[in-house]
C-alpha positions as CSV (number, residue, x, y, z in Angstrom):
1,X,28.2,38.6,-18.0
2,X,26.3,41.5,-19.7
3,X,27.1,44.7,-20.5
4,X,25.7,46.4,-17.6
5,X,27.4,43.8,-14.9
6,X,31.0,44.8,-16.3
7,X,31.5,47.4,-13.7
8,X,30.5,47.8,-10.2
9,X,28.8,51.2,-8.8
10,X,31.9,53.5,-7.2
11,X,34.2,51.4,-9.9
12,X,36.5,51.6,-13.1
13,X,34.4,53.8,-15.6
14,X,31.8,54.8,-13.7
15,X,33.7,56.7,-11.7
16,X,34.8,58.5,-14.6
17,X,34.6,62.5,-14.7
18,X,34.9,62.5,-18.4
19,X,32.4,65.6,-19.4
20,X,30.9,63.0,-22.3
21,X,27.2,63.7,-21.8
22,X,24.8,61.9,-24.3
23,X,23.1,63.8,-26.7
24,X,19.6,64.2,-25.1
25,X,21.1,65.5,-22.0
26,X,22.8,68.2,-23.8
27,X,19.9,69.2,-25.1
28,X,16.7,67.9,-23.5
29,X,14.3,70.5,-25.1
30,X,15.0,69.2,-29.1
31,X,14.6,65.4,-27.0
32,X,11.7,66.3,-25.5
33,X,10.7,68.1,-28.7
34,X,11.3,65.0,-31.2
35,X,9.4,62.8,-28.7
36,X,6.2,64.7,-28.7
37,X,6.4,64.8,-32.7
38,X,6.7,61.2,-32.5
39,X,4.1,60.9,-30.1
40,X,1.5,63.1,-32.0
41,X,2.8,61.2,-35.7
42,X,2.1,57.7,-33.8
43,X,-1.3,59.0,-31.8
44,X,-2.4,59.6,-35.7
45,X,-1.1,57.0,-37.8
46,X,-0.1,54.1,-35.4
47,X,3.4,53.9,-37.0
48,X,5.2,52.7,-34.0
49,X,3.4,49.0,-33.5
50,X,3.8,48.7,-37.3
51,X,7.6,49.3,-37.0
52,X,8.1,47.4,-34.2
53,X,6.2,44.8,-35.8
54,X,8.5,45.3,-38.9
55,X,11.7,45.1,-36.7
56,X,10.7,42.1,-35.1
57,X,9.9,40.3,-38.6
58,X,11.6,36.3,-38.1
59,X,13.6,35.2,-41.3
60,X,14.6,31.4,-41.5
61,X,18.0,31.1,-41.3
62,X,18.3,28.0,-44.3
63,X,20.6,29.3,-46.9
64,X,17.9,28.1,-49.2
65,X,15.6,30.9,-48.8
66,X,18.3,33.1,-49.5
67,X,17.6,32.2,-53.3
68,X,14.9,34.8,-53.3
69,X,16.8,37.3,-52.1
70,X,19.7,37.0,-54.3
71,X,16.6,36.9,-57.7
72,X,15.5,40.4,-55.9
73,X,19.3,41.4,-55.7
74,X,20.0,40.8,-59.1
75,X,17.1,42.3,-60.9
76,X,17.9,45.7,-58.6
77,X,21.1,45.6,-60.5
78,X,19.2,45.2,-63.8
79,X,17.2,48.3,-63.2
80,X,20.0,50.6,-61.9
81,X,22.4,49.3,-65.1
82,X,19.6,49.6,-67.5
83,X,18.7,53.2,-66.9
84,X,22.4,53.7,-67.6
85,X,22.2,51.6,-70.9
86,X,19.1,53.8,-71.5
87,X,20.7,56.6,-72.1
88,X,23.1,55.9,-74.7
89,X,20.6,53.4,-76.4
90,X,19.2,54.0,-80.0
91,X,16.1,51.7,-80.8
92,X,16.3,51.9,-84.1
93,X,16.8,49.3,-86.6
94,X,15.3,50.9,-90.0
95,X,17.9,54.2,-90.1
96,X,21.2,52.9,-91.8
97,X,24.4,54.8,-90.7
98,X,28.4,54.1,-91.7
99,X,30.2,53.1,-88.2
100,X,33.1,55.6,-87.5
101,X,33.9,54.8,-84.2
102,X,37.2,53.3,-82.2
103,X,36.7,49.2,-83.0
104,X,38.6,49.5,-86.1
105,X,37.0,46.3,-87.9
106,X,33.6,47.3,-88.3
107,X,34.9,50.8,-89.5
108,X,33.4,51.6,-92.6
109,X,30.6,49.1,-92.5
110,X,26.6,50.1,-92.9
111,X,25.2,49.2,-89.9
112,X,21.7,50.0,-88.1
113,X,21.4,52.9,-85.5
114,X,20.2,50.1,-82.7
115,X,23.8,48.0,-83.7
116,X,26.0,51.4,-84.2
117,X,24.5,52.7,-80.4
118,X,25.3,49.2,-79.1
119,X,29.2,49.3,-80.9
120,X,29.1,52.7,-79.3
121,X,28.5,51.4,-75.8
122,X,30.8,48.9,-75.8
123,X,33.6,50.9,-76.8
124,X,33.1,54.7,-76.9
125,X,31.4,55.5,-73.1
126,X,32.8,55.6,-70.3
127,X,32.0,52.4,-68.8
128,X,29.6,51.2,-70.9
129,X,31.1,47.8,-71.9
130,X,31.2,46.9,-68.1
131,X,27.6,48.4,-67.3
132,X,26.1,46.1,-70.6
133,X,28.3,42.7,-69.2
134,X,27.1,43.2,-65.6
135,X,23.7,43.6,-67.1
136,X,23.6,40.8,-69.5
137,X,25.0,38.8,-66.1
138,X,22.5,39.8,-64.2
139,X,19.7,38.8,-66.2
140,X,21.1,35.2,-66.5
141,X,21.3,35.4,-62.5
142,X,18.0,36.9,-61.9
143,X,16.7,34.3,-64.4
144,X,18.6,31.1,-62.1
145,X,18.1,32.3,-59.0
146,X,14.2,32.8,-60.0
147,X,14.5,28.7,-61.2
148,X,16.3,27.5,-57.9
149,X,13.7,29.3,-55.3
150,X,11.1,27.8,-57.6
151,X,12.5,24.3,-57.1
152,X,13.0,25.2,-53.4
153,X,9.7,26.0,-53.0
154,X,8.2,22.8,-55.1
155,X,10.5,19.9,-53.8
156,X,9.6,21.6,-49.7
157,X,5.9,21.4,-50.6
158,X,5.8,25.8,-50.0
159,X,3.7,25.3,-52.8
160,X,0.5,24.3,-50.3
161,X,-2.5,25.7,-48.7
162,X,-2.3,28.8,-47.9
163,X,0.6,29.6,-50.2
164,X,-0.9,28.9,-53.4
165,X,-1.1,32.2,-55.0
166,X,2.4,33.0,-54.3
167,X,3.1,30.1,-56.0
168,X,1.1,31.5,-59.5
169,X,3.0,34.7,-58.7
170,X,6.5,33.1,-58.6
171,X,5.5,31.3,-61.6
172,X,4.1,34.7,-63.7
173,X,7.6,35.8,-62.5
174,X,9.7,33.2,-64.4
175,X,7.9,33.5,-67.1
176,X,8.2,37.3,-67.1
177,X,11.5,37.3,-66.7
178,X,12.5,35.1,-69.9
179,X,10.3,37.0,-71.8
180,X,12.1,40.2,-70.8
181,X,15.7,38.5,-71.2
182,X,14.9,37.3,-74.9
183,X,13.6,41.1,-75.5
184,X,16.7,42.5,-74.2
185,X,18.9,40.4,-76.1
186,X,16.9,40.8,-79.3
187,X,17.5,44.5,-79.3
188,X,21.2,45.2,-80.6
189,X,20.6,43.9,-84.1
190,X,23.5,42.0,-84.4
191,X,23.8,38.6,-86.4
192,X,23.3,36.3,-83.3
193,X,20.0,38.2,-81.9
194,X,19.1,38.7,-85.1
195,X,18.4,34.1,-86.1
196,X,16.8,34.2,-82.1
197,X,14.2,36.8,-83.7
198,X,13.9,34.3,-86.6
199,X,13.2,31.3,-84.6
200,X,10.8,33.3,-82.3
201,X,9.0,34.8,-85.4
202,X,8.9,30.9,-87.0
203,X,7.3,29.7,-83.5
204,X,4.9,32.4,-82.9
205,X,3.3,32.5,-87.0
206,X,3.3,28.6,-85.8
207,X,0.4,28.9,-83.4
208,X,-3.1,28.3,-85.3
209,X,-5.5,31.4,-85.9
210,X,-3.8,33.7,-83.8
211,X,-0.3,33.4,-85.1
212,X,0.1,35.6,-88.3
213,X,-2.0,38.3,-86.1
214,X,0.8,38.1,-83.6
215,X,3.8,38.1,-85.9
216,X,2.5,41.2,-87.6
217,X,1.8,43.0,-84.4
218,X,5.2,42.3,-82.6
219,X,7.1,42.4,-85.9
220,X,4.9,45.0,-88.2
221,X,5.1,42.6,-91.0
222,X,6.6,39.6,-92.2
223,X,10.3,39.1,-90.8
224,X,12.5,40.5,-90.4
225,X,10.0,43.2,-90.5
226,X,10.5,47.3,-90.1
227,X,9.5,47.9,-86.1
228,X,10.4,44.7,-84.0
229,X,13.2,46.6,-82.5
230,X,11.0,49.4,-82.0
231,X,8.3,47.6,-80.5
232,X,10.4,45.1,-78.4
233,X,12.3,48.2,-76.6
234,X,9.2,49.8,-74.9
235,X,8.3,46.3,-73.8
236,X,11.5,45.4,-72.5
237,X,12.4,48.7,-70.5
238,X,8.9,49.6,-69.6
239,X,5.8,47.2,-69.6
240,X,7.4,43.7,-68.7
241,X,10.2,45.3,-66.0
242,X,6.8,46.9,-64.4
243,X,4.9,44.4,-64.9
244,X,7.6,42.2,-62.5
245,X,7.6,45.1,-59.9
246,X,4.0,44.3,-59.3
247,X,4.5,40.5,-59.4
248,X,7.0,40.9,-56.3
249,X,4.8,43.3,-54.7
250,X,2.2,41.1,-54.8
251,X,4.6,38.3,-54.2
252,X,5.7,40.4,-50.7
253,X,2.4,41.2,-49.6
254,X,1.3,37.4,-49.8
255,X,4.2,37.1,-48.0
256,X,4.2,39.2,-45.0
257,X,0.3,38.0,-45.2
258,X,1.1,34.4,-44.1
259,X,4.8,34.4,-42.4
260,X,7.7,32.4,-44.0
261,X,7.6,28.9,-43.8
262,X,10.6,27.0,-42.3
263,X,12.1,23.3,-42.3
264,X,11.4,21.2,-39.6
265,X,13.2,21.2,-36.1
266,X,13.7,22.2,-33.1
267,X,11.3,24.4,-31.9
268,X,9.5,24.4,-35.4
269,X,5.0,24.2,-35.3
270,X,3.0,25.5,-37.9
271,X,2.4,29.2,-35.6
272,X,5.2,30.4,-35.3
273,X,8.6,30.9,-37.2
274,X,11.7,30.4,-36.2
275,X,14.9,32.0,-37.2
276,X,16.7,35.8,-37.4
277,X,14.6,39.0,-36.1
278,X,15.3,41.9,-38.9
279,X,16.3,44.2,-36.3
280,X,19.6,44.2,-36.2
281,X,20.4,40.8,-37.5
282,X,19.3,40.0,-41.0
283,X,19.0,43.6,-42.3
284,X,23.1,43.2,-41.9
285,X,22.9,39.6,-43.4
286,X,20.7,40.9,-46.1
287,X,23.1,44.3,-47.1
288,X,25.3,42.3,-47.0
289,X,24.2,39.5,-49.4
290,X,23.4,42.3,-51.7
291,X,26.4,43.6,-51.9
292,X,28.1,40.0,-52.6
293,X,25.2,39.7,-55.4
294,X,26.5,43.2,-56.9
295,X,30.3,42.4,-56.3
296,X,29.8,39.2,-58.0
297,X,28.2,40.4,-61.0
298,X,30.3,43.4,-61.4
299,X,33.6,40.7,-61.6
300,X,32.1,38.7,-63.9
301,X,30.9,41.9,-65.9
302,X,34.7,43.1,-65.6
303,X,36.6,39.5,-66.2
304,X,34.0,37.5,-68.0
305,X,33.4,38.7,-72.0
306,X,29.7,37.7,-72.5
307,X,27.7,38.5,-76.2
308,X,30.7,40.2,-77.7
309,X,28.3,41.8,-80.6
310,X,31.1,43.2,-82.4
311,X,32.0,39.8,-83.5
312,X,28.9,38.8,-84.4
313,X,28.6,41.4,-87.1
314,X,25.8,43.8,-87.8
315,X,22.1,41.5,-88.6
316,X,21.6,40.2,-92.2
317,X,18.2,38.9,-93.3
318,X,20.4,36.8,-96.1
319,X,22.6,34.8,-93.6
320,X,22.7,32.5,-90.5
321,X,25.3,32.2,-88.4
322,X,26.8,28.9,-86.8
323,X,27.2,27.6,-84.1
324,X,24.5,30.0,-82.8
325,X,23.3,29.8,-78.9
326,X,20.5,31.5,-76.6
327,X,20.8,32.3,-73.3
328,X,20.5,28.9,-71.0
329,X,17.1,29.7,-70.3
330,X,15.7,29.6,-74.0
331,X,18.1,26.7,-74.6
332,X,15.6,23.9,-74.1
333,X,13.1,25.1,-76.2
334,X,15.8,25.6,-78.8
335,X,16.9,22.0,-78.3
336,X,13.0,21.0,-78.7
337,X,12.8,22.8,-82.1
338,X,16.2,20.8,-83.1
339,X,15.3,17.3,-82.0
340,X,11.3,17.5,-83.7
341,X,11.0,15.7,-86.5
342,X,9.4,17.6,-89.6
343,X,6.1,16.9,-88.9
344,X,3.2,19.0,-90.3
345,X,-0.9,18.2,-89.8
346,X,-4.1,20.0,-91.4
347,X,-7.1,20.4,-89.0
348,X,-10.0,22.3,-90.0
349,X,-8.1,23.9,-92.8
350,X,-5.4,25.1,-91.2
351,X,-2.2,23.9,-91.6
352,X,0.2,23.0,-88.1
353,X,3.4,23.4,-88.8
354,X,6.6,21.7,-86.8
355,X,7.9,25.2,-84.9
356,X,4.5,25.0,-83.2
357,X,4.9,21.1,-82.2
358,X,8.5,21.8,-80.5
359,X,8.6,25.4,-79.7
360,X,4.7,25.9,-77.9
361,X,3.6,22.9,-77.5
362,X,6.6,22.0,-74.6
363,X,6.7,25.5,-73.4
364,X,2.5,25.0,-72.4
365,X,2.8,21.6,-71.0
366,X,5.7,22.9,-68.5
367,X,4.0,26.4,-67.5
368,X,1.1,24.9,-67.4
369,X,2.2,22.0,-64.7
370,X,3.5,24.5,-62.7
371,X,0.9,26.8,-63.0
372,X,-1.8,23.8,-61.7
373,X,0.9,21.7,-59.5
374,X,-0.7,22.8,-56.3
375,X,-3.7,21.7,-57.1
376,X,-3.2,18.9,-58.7
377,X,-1.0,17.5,-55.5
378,X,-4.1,18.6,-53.3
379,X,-6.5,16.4,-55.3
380,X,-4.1,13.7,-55.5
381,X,-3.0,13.1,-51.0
382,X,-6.6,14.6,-50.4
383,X,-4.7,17.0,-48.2
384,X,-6.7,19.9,-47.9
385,X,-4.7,21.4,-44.8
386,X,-2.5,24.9,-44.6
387,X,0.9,24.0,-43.8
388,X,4.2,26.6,-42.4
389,X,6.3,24.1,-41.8
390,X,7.9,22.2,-45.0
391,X,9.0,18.9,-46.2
392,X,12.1,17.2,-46.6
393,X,12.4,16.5,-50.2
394,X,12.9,12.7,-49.2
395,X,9.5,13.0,-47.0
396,X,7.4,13.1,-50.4
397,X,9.2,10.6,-52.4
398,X,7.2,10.8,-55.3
399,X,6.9,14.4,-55.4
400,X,10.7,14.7,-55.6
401,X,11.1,12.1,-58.6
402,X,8.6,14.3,-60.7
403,X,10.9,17.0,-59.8
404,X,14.4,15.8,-60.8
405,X,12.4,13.9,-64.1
406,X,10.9,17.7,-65.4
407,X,14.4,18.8,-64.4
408,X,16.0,16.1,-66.9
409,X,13.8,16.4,-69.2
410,X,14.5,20.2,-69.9
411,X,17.9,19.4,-69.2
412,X,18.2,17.2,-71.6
413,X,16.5,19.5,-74.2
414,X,19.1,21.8,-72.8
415,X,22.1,20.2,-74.3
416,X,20.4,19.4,-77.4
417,X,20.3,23.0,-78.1
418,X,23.9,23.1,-78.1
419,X,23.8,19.4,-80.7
420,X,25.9,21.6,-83.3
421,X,29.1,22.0,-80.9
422,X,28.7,18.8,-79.4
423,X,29.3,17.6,-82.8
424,X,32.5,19.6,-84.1
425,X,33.9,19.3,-80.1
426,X,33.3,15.4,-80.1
427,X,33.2,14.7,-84.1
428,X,30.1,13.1,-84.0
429,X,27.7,13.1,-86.9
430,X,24.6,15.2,-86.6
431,X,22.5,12.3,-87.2
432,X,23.7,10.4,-84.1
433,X,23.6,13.2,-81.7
434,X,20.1,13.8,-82.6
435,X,19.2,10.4,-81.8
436,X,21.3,10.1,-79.3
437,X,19.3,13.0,-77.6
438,X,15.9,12.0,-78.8
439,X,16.5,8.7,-76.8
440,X,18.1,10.5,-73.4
441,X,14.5,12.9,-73.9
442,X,12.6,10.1,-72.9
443,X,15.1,7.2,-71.1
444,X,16.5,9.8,-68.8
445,X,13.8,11.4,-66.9
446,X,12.7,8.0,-65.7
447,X,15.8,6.7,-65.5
448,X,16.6,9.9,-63.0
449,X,12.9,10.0,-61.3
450,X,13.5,6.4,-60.3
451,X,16.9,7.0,-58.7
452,X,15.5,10.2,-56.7
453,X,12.1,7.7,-55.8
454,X,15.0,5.1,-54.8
455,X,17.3,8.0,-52.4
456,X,14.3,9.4,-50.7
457,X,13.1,5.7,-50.0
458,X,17.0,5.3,-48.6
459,X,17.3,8.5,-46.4
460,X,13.9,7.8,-44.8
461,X,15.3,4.5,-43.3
462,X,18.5,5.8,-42.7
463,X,17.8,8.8,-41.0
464,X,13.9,8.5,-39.6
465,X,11.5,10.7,-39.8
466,X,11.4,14.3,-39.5
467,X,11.7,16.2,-35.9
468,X,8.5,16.5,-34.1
469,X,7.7,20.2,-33.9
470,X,8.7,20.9,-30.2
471,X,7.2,23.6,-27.8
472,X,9.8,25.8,-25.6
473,X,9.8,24.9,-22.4
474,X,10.6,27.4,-19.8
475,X,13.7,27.5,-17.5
476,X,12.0,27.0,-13.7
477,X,15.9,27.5,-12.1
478,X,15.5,31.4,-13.5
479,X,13.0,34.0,-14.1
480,X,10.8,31.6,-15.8
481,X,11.5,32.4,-19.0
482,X,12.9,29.8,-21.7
483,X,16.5,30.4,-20.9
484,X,18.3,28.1,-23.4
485,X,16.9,29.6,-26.5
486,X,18.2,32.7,-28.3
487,X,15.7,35.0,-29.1
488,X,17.1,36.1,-32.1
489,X,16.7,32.7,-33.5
490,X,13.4,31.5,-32.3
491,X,10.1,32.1,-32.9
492,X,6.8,32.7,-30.7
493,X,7.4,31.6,-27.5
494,X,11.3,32.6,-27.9
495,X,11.0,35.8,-29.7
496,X,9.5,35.3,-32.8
497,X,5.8,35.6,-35.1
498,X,2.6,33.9,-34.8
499,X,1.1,33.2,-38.5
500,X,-1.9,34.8,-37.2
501,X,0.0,37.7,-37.8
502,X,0.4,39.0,-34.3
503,X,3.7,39.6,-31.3
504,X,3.7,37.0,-28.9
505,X,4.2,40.1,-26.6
506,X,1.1,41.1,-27.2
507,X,-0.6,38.1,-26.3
């Protein structure tokens, strides 16, 4: 029974002689005034089809594409916490001051301005040890959640005609965002950021030609150089963080351009979309996903110590620390640099050294894969075809064994970055878990692919093949309409988008 069949005329609260009048009969002259305004705005700009357009937008209702959304979350919490960091921050790593402030250990000790301003954060602002934690966590979240829509995307095929650029967008946006993280990092001049800015310096004097020109520019000289700090900062709070704003505008634009895809099922076809109308559903599921993104990060911000600079000790040219680890996200190119043996070659008079062998040579051969996936599938199935509704990873057997192989091989890179603990935790020798790892680098990715190839292969017998994509049929015992699905959950026919772009009640 609906709202309007609860009562009867001349019954319960109808018959009511309660003086509650609704707003635009109490005053029908401002109604009648805001509707002519509206009117006139509308008559001139045609703002009411677009928002009623915008209301009724369909978003799947997979958790998966969710991923996005929590990548978008997260880096709105690394703006809003790194104009508070902003303030307080002191980008300088030349000026040499004596630390006087309340961590008593440090007291005393000649430090830079950029590691004194961090110390000062952490302990002497209001807040300021929470804002940098919740900040540092989100940029490890925006950073995973950026990996696991990219690996949504691949292993559903998203990837395809007419999604392509989306897919170089999503791409320029990982790639972006590491950048950015190993910037931000870099900047508080402690011992630990201080042997990243080593290793970076190492790899990027590595690449032929080019390479010395680069170090001097980022760092002003050899390392450890006067200016990296100085250089890094503008880059890391101004050019790269813009830089992503235009990557996800271009990346929403694409989107609203051709409609989200969706998974195969009932009532799924390649022109419509099926799932949750913004208006009122999802813009509540979305609030309130950011909030649980925000709540998250601010408890593990508030419980969860992460880069506790003040035990790393202000940065010294002269020394190394143990035991040192990136971020996850630079962790398998740190593991390439540790398991490449010392190999040098001479081409043309210039010398290659190792650092460029481990640390660019694996970095290309990844971003360039993804970069040139989708078109390297198209000329592989001859497929040529735009596509809205996805695959089940298991569909595409082969694709999904590349997948989880790249995934194992960086994985396995991954923990080789980390050989140094593994060895005092498990009392190995060095040697063997180099070897060890060298081995997994390249028996493990097929090993894996293979296994994937072997599940998909399994799950297609098991369970068949994929729904046919169904068309509503309309209920003849009513009004004619299709009855039995919820408009809020269907597309086209029940209530949702055509990828042409236009309202089924308009058609």
């Amino acid at each position: 029974m609906t709202a309007t069949d609860a009562t009867e005329p001349g019954t319960g609260p109808a018959d009511d002689t309660s003086t509650d009048v609704a707003p635009a009969h109490r005053h029908p002259k401002a109604h009648q005034r805001a509707g002519r305004l509206g009117r006139w705005i509308d008559s001139r700009t045609g703002i009411a089809r677009v928002g009623r357009g915008a209301l009724n937008k369909v978003f799947p209702n997979h958790w998966s594409f969710l991923l996005g959304e929590i990548a978008l979350y997260s880096f709105v919490v690394l703006l809003l916490t790194g104009i508070y960091l902003t303030l307080f921050f002191d980008a300088d790593s030349t000026g040499m001051t004596t630390y006087d402030g309340s961590y008593g250990p440090m007291q005393g000790v000649q430090v830079s301005e950029a590691y004194n301003s961090a110390l000062e954060i952490s302990f002497d602002v209001k807040g300021g040890l929470l804002v940098r934690q919740i900040h540092h966590w989100a940029a490890l979240v925006f950073v995973g959640a950026i990996v696991l829509h990219l690996c949504r995307v691949f292993f559903t095929g998203a990837f395809r005609r007419p999604r392509e650029l989306n897919w170089v967008v999503g791409c320029t946006l990982f790639m972006l965002a590491v950048v950015n993280g190993f910037a931000g990092y870099s900047l508080l001049d402690d011992q630990l950021s201080g042997t990243g800015l080593r290793i970076g310096y190492s790899v990027l004097i590595s690449i032929p030609v080019i390479g010395p020109w680069l170090g001097s520019l980022i760092f002003g000289g050899n390392f450890p150089g006067d200016d990296v700090i100085a250089r890094l900062y503008p880059i890391h709070i101004l050019v790269v963080p813009l830089l992503i704003i235009a990557m996800l505008t271009v990346h929403l634009t694409v989107l609203i351009r051709h409609k989200h895809t969706h998974f195969p099922g009932k009532g799924a076809r390649d022109d419509n979309v099926v799932g949750e109308r913004l208006w009122p559903t999802y813009v509540f599921k979305a609030g309130a996903l950011f909030f649980c993104v925000f709540g998250a990060l601010a408890l593990l911000g508030g419980i969860a110590q992460i880069n506790p600079v003040w035990l790393y000790g202000p940065f010294r040219a002269e020394d190394v620390s143990s035991a040192s680890q990136p971020d996850w996200y630079m962790g398998w190119l740190e593991g390439a640099l540790r398991l490449m043996p010392g190999w040098e070659t001479r081409i043309a008079g210039f010398t290659i050294p190792n650092p460029f062998y481990a640390g660019v040579v694996p970095a290309a051969i990844v971003f360039g894969g993804l970069y040139a996936w989708p078109w390297i599938e198209r000329r592989v199935t001859k497929d040529h075809a735009e596509h809205h509704v996805l695959d089940r990873p298991r569909d595409v057997p082969w694709r999904t064994a590349i997948g989880v192989g790249v995934l194992a091989f960086t994985g396995v890179l991954g923990f080789a970055g980390s050989d140094d603990v593994l060895v005092v935790t498990f009392g190995l020798s060095v040697n063997q878990a180099v070897w060890f790892f060298r081995v997994a680098l390249f028996a493990l990715p097929v090993i894996s692919g293979f296994v994937a190839y072997r599940l998909c292969i399994e799950l297609q017998r098991r369970d068949g093949p994929p729904p046919l994509p169904t068309v509503p049929v309309p209920d003849t015992e009513t009004d004619g309409s299709a009855g039995t699905q919820d408009p809020a959950l269907v597309g086209d026919a029940g209530g949702g988008q055509r990828h042409d772009g236009s309202d089924p009640a308009d058609a």
